[in-house]
N, C-alpha and C positions, 0 to 999 in steps of 0.2 A: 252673602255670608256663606262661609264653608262650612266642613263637618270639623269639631276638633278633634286631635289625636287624642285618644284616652289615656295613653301614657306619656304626654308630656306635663312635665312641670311647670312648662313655661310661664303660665298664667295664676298659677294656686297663689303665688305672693304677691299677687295683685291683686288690688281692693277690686272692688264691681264697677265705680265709675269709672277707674282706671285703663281694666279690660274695656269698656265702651270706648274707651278715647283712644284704646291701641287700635279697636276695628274703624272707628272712624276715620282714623290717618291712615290706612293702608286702604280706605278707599279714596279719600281725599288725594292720597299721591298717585293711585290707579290714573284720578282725575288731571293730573299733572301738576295741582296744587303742593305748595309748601306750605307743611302743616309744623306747628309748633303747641304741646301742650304743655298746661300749666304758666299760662303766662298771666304777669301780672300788667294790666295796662295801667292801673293807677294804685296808690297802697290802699289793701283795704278792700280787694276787688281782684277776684284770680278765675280766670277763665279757663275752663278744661280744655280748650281745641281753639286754636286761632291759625286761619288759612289762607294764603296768598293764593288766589287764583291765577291761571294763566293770565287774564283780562288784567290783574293786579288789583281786583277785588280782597277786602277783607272780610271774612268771614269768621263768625264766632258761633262755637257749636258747646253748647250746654247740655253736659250728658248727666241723665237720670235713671238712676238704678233701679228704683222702686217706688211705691206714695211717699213713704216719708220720705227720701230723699228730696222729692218734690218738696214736699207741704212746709217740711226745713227751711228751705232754702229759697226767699224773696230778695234775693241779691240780685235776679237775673234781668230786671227790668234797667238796673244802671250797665249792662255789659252793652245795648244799644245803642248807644254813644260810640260805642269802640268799633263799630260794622256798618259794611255793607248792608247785608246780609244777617239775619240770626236763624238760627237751626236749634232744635230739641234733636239732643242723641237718648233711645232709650231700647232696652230691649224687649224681645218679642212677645214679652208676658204685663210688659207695662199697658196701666189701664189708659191708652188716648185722649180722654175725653177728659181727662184733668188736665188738659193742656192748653195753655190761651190760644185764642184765634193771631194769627199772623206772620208766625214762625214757622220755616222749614221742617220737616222731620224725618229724620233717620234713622233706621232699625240698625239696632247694633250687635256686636257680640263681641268677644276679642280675637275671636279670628277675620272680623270682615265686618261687612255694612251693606247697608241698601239706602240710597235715596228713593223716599215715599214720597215728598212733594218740596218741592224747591222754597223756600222764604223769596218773598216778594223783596225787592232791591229798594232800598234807601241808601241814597251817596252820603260820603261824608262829606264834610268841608275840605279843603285843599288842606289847608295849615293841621288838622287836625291827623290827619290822611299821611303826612309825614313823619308827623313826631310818631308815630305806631310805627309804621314804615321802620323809621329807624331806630327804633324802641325792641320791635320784632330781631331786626338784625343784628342787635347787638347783645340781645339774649342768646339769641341761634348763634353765634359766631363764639360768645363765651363759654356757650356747655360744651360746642364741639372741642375746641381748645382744652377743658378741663377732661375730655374722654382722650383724647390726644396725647396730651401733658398734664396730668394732674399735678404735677410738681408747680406748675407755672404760674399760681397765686399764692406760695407760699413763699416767694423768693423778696 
């Protein structure tokens, strides 16, 4: 993690888990991973951080701002399904030991990240492993098009 500039703006309009998810993806791409946030892998189910590793690993990192954000929020056992891989993003003032056993953890902030301990590797199924695959790429290929040509869904 870096130091942040005190006079940037850049981050004050962003929620708290939001900034976790911008430091997670700029480590995640340090890592040469494509990182995509806010994805939804099923309705009803919306992951902060979903990563294609070089290996073509998927990884899902669940960022937590604070306790309550935690103790809210029991959706995260169905994102398992959708990974490789599962990570806790949280930053440096989060309590650890609210955190289930089995999951990677990464310290966050919104300027950066640190991998603390890796998540143990579960594959997925082939069939499953694709439809994400092509699920991921065709959200990533939609936003970029709409930062590109925003005209280009209204036509």
């Amino acid at each position: 993690m870096s130091d942040p500039d005190p006079t940037s703006d850049e981050l004050t309009a962003l929620k708290p888990g939001q900034r976790l998810a911008r430091g997670v993806s700029r480590l995640l791409t340090s890592m040469g991973h494509a990182a995509l946030s806010e994805f939804v892998p099923q309705p009803g189910l919306r992951v902060d951080v979903v990563s294609i590793s070089p290996k073509g690993e998927i990884w899902v990192i669940e960022c937590k701002s604070c306790r309550a954000d935690f103790v809210s929020d029991r959706k995260w056992q169905s994102y398992l399904a959708y990974c490789d891989r599962f990570f806790w993003a949280v930053d440096p003032d989060f309590p650890d030991a609210l955190l289930p056993e089995g999951g990677g953890l990464i310290r966050a902030d919104g300027w950066g990240a640190e991998m603390i301990r890796m998540a143990p590797e579960t594959r997925l199924a082939a069939a499953r492993r694709s439809r994400i695959l092509r699920d991921i790429s065709r959200v990533s290929t939609t936003r970029l098009l709409a930062l590109t040509d925003p005209h280009a869904f209204s036509a």
